[in-house]
ZABASE-263792 format. One record per residue (C-alpha): residue in three letters; x, y, z. Coordinates in steps of 0.2 Angstrom, whole numbers, plus 5000, padded with zeros to 4 digits. Example, Ala and Ser with C-alpha at 12.3 -4.5 7.8 and 13.67 -1.06 7.14 Angstrom:
2
<atom residuo="ala" u="5062" v="4978" w="5039"/>
<atom residuo="ser" u="5068" v="4995" w="5036"/>
//
This chain:
151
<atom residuo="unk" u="4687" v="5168" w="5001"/>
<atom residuo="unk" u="4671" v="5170" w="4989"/>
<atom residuo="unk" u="4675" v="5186" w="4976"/>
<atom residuo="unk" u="4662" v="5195" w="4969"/>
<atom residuo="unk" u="4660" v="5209" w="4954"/>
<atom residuo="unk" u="4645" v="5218" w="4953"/>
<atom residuo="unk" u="4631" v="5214" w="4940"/>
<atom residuo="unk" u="4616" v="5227" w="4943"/>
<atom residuo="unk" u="4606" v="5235" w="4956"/>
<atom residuo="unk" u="4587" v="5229" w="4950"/>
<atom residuo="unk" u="4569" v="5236" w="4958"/>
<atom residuo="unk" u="4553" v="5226" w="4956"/>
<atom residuo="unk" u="4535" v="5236" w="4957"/>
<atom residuo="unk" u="4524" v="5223" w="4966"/>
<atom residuo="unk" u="4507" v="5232" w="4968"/>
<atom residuo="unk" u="4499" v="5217" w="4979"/>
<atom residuo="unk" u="4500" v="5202" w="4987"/>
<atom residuo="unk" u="4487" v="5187" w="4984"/>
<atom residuo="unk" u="4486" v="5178" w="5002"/>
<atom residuo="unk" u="4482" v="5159" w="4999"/>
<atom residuo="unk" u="4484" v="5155" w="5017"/>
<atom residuo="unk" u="4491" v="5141" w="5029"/>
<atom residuo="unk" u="4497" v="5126" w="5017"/>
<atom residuo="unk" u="4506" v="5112" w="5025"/>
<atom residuo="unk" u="4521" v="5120" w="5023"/>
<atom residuo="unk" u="4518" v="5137" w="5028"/>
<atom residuo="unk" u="4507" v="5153" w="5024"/>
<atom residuo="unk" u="4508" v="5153" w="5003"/>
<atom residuo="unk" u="4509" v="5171" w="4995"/>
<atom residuo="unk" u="4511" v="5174" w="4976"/>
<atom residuo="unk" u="4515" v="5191" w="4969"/>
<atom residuo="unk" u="4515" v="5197" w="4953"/>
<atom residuo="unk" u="4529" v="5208" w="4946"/>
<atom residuo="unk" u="4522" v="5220" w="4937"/>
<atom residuo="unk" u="4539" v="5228" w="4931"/>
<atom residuo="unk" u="4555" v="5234" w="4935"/>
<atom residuo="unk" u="4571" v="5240" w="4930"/>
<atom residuo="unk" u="4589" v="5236" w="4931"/>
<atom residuo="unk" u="4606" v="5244" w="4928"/>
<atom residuo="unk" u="4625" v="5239" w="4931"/>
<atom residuo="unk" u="4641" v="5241" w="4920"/>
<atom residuo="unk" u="4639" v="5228" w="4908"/>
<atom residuo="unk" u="4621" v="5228" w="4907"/>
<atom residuo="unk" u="4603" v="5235" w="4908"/>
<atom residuo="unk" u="4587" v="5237" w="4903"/>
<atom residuo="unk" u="4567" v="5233" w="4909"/>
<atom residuo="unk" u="4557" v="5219" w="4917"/>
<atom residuo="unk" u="4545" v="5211" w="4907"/>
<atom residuo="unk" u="4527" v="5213" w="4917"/>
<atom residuo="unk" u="4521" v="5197" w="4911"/>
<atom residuo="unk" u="4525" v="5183" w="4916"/>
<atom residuo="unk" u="4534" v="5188" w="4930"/>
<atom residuo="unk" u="4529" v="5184" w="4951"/>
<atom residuo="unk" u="4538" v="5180" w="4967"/>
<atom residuo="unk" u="4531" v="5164" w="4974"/>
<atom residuo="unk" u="4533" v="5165" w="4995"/>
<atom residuo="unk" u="4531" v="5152" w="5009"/>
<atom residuo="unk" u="4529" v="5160" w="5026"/>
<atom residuo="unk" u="4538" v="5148" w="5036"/>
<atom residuo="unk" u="4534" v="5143" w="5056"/>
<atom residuo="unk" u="4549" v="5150" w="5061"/>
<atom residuo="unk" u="4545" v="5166" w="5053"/>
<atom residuo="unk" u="4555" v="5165" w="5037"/>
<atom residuo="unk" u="4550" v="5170" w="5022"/>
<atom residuo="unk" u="4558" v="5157" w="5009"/>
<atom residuo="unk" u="4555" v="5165" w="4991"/>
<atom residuo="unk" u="4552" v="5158" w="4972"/>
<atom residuo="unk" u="4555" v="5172" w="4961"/>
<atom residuo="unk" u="4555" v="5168" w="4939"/>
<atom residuo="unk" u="4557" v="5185" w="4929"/>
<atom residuo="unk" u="4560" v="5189" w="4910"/>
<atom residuo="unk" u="4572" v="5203" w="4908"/>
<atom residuo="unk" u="4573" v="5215" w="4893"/>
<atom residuo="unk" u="4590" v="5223" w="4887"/>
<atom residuo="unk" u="4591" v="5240" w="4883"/>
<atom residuo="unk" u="4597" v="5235" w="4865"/>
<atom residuo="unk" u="4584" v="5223" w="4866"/>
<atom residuo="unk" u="4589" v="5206" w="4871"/>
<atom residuo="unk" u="4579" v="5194" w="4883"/>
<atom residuo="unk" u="4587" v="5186" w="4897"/>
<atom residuo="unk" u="4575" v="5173" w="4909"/>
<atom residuo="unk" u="4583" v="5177" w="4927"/>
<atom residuo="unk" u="4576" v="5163" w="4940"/>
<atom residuo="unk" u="4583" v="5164" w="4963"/>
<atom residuo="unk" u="4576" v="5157" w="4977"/>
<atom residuo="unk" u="4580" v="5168" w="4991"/>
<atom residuo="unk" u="4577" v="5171" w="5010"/>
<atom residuo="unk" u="4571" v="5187" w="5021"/>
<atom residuo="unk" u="4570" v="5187" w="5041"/>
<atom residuo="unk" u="4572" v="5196" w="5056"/>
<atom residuo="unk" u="4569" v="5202" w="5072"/>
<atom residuo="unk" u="4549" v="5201" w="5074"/>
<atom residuo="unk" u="4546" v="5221" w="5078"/>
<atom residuo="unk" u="4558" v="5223" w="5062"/>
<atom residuo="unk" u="4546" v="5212" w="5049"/>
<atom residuo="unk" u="4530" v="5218" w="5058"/>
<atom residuo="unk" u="4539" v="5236" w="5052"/>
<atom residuo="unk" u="4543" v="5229" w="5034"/>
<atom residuo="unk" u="4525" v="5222" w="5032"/>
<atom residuo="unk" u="4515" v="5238" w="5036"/>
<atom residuo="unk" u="4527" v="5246" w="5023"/>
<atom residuo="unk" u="4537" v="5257" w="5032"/>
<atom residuo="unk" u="4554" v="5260" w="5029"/>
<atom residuo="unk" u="4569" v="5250" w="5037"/>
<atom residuo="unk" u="4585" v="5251" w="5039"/>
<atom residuo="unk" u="4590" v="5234" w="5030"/>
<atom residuo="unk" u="4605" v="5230" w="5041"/>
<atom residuo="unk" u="4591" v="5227" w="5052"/>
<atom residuo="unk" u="4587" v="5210" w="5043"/>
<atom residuo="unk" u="4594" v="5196" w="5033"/>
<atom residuo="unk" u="4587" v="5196" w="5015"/>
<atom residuo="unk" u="4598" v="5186" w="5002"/>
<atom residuo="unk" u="4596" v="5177" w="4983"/>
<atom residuo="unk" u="4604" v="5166" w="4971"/>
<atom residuo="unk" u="4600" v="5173" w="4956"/>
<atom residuo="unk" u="4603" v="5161" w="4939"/>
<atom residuo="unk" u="4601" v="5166" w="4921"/>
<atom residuo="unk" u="4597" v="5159" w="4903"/>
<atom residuo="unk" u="4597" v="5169" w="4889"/>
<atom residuo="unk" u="4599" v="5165" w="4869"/>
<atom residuo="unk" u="4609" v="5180" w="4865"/>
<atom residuo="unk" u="4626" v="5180" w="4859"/>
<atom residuo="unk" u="4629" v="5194" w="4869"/>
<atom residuo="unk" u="4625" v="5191" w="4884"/>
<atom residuo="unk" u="4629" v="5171" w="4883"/>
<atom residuo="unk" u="4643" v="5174" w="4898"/>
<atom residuo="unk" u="4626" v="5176" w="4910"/>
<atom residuo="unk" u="4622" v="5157" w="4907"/>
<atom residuo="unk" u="4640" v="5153" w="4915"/>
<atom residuo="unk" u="4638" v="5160" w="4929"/>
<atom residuo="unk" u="4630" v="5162" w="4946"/>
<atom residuo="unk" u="4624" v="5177" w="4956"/>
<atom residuo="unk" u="4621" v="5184" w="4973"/>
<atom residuo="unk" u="4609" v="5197" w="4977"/>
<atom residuo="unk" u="4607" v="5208" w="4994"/>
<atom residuo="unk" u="4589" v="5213" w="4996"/>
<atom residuo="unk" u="4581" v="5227" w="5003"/>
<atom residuo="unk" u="4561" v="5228" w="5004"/>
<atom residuo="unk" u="4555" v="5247" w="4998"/>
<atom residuo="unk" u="4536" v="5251" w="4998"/>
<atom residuo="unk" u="4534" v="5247" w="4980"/>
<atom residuo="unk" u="4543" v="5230" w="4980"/>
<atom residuo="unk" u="4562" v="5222" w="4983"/>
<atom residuo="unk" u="4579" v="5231" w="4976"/>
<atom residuo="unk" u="4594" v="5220" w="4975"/>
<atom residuo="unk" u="4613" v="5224" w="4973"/>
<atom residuo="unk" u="4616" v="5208" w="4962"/>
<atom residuo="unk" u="4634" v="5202" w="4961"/>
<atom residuo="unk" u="4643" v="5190" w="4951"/>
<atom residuo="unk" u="4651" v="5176" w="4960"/>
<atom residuo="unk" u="4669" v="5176" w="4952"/>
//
């Protein structure tokens, strides 16, 4: 049996959506993250705008398979680079729904990351020991994840 303790609940404000389109693999997005914010128990703070973007290949099968690097900014100050690759899917009517930004119920569809961490501070050193698991939910001005420790 996996245990988990939670780590944060983060938001990302991603104004827009560059459409490269059909690539070998799939229809190519990039997004930039233009901010953010995060808060749990042991930790939080801000996204840093820049760098920061969400790389997505829109697979055949309709799954979105996403690249996601972020820099995130402690309250007291400290940096921490947090990196997951994730996936969203669902029932077609339900991602048609999630694309025109409306709001769904995200019980609806499977949206899931493995969030990793590196940071320099001394403080927050346990973060690059670990691994994490995120549960997504797409608002109208970008993904929130309930990000979890994997214990």
């Amino acid at each position: 049996m996996i245990e988990t303790r939670p780590l944060f609940e983060i938001g990302l404000e991603v104004p827009e959506i560059d459409d490269l389109g059909a690539t070998p693999l799939g229809q190519r997005r990039i997004a930039a993250v233009a901010g953010g914010s995060f808060e749990g128990e042991r930790l939080k703070g801000t996204v840093v705008a820049a760098p920061a973007g969400d790389w997505l290949l829109v697979r055949a099968d309709g799954t979105t398979s996403l690249d996601v690097r972020l820099t995130l900014r402690t309250d007291d100050g400290e940096l921490i680079y947090m990196a997951y690759r994730g996936l969203r899917h669902g029932p077609p009517e339900v991602m048609a729904r999630l694309a025109a930004g409306e709001a769904v119920d995200p019980t609806t569809y499977y949206f899931r990351v493995a969030p990793t961490f590196e940071t320099a501070s001394k403080k927050y050193d346990w973060l690059n020991r670990i691994l994490a698991i995120g549960i997504g939910r797409r608002e109208k001005t970008g993904p929130v994840y309930a990000v979890h420790e994997v214990l």
